[in-house]
C-alpha positions as CSV (number, residue, x, y, z in Angstrom):
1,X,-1.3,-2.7,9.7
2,X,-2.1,0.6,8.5
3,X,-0.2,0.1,5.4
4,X,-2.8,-2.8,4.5
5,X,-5.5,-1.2,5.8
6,X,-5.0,2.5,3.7
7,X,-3.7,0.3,0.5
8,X,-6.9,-2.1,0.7
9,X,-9.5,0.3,2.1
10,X,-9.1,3.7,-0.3
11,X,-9.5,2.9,-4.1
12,X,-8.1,5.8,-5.6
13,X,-4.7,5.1,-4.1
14,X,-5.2,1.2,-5.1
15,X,-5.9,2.2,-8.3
16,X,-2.6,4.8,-8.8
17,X,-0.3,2.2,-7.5
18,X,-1.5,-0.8,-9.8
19,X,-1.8,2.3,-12.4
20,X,1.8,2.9,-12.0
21,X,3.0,-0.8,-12.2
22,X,0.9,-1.1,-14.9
23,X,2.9,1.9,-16.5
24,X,5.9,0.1,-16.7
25,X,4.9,-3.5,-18.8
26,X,6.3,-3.9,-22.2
27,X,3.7,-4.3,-24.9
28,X,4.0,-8.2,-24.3
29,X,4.0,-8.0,-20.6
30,X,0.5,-5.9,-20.8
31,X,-1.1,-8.8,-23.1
32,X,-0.7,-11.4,-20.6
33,X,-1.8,-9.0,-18.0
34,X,-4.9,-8.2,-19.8
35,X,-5.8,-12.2,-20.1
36,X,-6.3,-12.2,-16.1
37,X,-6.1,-8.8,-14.7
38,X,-8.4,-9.1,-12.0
39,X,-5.5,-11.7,-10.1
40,X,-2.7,-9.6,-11.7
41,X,-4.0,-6.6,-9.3
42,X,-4.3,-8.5,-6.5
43,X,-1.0,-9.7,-6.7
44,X,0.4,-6.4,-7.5
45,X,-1.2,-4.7,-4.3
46,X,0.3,-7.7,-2.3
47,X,4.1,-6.8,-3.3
48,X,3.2,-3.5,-2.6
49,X,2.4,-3.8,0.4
50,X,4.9,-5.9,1.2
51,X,7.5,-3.4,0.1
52,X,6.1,-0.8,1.7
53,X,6.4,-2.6,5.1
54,X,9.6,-3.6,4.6
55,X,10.3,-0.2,3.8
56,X,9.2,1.2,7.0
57,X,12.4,-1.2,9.4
């Protein structure tokens, strides 16, 4: 729960974590993500979070 809720709520961290996903396309991968990025971040954050939870058993 406060995974999601610091994740979701501060920006600046949002934006570092989908900045350093983002970091590591290939040239082709950042195309398609460039086509729909808007989804492409929410579906990033949702991984993370996921991760980070499963992270924390």
């Amino acid at each position: 729960m406060f995974i999601e809720q610091s994740v979701q709520k501060d920006s600046v961290l949002k934006n570092i974590f989908i900045g350093m996903t983002i970091g590591m396309f290939t040239l082709e991968e950042l195309d398609v993500y460039q086509s729909d990025s808007k989804v492409f971040n929410k579906r990033i954050i949702s991984m993370l979070i996921e991760r980070l939870k499963s992270q924390m058993n």
